[in-house]
N, C-alpha and C positions, 0 to 999 in steps of 0.2 A: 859404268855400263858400256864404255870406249868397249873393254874389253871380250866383251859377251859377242858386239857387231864382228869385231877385231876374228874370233875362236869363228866363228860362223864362218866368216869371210874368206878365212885362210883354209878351213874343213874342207869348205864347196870345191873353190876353185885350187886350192894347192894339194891337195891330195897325195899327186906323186911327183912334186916339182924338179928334185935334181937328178929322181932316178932316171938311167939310161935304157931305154925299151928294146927288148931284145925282135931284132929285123929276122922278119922270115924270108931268106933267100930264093927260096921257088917259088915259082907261079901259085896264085890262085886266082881264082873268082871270087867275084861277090856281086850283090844284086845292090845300087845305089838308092836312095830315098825317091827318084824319077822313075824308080823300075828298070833301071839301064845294066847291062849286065856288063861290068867291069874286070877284064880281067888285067892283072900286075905280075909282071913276070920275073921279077928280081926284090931287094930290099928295099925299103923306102927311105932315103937321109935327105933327100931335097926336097922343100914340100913347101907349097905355096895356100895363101888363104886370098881367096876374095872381097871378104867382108868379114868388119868384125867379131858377128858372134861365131864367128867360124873359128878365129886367134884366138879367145876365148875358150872353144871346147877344147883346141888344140894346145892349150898350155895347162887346161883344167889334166888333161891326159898327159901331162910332161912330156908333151913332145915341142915346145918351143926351141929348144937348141936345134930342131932339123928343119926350123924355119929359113928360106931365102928370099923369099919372099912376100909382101902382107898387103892386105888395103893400105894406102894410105893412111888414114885415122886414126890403124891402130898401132901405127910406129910414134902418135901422139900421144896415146893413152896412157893414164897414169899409173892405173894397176899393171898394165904390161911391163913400162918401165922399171916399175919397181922389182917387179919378178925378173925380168930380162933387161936389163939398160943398154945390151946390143941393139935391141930389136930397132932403137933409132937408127942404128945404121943399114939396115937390112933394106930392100930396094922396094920401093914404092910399085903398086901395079896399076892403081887407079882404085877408082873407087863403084861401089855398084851402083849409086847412082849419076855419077856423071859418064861411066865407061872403063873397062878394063882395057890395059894396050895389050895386046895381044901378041905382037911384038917383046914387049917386055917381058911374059910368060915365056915363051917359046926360048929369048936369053937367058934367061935363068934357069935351063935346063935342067927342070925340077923331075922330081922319081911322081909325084904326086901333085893333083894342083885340085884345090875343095870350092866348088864352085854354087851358087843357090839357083836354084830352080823359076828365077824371076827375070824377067829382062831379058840381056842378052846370055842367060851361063850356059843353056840348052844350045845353042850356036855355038859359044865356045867351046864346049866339050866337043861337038862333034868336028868343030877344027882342027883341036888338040888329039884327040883320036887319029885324024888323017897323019898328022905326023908322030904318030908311035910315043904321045906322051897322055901317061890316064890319068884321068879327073873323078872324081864324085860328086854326084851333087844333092844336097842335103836341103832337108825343109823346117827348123825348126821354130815351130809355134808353139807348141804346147810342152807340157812338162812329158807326155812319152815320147814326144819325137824328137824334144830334148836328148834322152837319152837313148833313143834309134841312133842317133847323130854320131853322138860317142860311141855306139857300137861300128858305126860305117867307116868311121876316121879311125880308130882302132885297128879292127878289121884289116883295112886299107896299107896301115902301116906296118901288120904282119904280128899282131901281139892283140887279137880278140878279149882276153881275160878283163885286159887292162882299164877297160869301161866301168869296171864292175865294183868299183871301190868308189867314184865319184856318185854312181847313179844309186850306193847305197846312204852315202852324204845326203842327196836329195830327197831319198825318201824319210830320212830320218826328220827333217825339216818340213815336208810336206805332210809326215804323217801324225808330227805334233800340234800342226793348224787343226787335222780332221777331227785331232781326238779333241781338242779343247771349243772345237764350234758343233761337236756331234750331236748336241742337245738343242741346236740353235733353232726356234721355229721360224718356219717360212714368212710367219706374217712379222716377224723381227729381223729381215734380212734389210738391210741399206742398200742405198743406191749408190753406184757412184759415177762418175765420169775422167774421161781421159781425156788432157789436153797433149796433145806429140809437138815435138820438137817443130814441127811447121807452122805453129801456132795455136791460140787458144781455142777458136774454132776451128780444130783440124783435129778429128776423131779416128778410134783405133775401133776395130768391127769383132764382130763374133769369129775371126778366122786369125785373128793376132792374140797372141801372148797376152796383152795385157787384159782379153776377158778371159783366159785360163787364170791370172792372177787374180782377178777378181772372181772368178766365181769358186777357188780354192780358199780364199779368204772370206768366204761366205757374205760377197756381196752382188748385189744384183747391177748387171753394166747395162745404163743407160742406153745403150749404143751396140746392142747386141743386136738388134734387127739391120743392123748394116751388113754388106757383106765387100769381100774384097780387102783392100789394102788400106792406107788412113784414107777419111773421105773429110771434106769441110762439112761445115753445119752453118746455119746461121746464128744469130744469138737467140733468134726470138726461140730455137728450137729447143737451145739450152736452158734460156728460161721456163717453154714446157715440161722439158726432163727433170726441170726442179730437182735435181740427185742431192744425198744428204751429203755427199764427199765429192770433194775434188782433185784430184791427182796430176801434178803437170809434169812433163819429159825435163828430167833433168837439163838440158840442152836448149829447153824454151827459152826464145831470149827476152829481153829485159822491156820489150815492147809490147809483146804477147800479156806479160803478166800486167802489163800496165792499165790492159783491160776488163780487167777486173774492177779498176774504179770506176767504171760507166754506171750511171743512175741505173740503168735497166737491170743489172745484173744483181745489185743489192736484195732483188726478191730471191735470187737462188737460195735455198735452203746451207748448201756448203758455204756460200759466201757470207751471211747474214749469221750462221753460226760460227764463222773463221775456223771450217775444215776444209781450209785447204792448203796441199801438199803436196810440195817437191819430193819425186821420188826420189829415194838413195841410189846410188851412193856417188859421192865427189870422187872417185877412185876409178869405177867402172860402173855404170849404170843397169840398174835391176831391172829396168823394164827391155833390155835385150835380150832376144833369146839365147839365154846360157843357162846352164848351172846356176848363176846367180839368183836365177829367178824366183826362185823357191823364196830365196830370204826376201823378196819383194813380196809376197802372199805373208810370210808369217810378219813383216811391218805394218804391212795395212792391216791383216787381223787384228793386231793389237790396237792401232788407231781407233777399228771400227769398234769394237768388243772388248775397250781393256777391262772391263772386269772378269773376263774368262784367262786375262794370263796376268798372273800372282803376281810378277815381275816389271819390270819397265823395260825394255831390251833396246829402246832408242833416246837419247836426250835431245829435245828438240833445241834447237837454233831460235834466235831473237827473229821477230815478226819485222819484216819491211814495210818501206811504205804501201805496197800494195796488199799487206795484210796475208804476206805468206810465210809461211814456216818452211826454214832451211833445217833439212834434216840433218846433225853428224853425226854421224856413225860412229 
């Protein structure tokens, strides 16, 4: 079943890996995901990412050879490495959430710099602007802005077509969750919850990816009446949400899950059933917004619903002490 994760994994995001995208030399415009009206007056070969799932759409779109620059993180990453083992040497910009050097952008005298719509990237672009270097800045949460995304970096880089073979990967993947849960009734929908990477009590809202995945996997997110960016919770709150599933950020660390063995949490329904689950993948993680995403909805689908898919498409990992399941892919 290696191999089924394996064919998925390389569909989504390798699509067009070593091919060379042909640069369109004149000027255009285009409208960015902030509404910004960007215009690019030459070829794009220099081109910078801000933040991960930025690296991500841009090598989903084979343009990692015209990287000079990345977040930090993702010159650590494993699936980048594997696809590019330059990209370790490629220059660090910072990260989105401690700070981009802006400095550093500006050296890297990039054709192109993809910036997110959070924090500081609205001030950077319009710095970057003043010195005659353009940016887009992109928002992707859900699986269409996912692929907005891919059209804007595209776009951007002067080869529009080129979106069009990833975002038909994702729907091929999203559109076999729909047919296999299309009979699913509402009062058979699961609940479930998201632990992030900041911790087990530190939830993801109705405006992040991770309730796009769960409500394409035909479950219902606990944590949908939040809104905003991840928010804490208490336990006692998690214990009310009683969700049938538990999902935790790949990146949770080892103290987070350790709380899982407090008496109190034993009533949660995920915990007392032992549904709960590391998202995949060890490579590149599915709960960022990417192309990847998709295969994060058809995982849990199967998690939640495996009698709707004939198959097993994941073999789970041996149980830790704290009663979680490592997913491998």
């Amino acid at each position: 079943m290696q191999r089924v994760w394996f064919f998925l994994l390389v569909s989504v995001l390798l699509v067009v890996p070593n091919e060379v995208l042909a640069a369109d030399g004149g000027a255009r415009t285009l409208m960015d995901m902030a509404g910004r009206r960007v215009v690019i007056q030459g070829p794009v070969n220099r081109m910078v990412t801000t933040f991960k799932p930025a690296t991500l759409s841009v090598f989903s779109l084979g343009l990692g050879h015209k990287l000079v620059g990345v977040d930090n993180s993702s010159r650590q990453d494993p699936l980048h490495l594997a696809v590019f083992p330059g990209i370790a040497d490629v220059a660090g910009v910072g990260t989105k959430s401690m700070g981009i050097s802006f400095e550093t952008l500006v050296s890297l005298k990039p054709d192109l710099v993809i910036l997110h719509a959070q924090k500081e990237g609205l001030s950077l672009a319009e710095r970057l602007g003043a010195m005659g270097i353009p940016s887009v800045i992109i928002l992707p949460e859900t699986f269409d802005t996912i692929k907005e995304t891919l059209r804007v970096i595209a776009e951007a880089a002067g080869d529009p077509g080129k979106s069009l073979s990833v975002e038909k990967e994702m729907d091929a993947v999203t559109d076999l969750v729909a047919r296999r849960l299309a009979t699913l009734d509402e009062k058979d929908r699961k609940t479930a919850y998201f632990a992030s990477s900041l911790g087990l009590f530190s939830t993801t809202t109705a405006n992040m990816i991770q309730h796009e995945i769960f409500t394409l996997a035909g479950i219902q997110n606990v944590s949908a009446g939040l809104t905003g960016y991840f928010q804490d919770i208490s336990p006692e709150q998690l214990v009310q949400w009683n969700p049938d599933i538990m999902v935790l950020s790949q990146y949770l660390k080892q103290g987070g899950m350790e709380r899982l063995s407090d008496p109190g949490l034993q009533k949660v329904r995920a915990v007392s059933g032992k549904a709960v689950y590391r998202c995949p993948s060890s490579l590149a993680a599915w709960d960022y917004p990417s192309p990847l995403s998709a295969l994060a909805s058809l995982w849990l689908a199967q998690k939640a619903y495996p009698e709707r898919f004939q198959i097993s498409i994941s073999r789970p990992g041996p149980m830790n002490s704290a009663g979680v399941c490592s997913e491998k892919p």
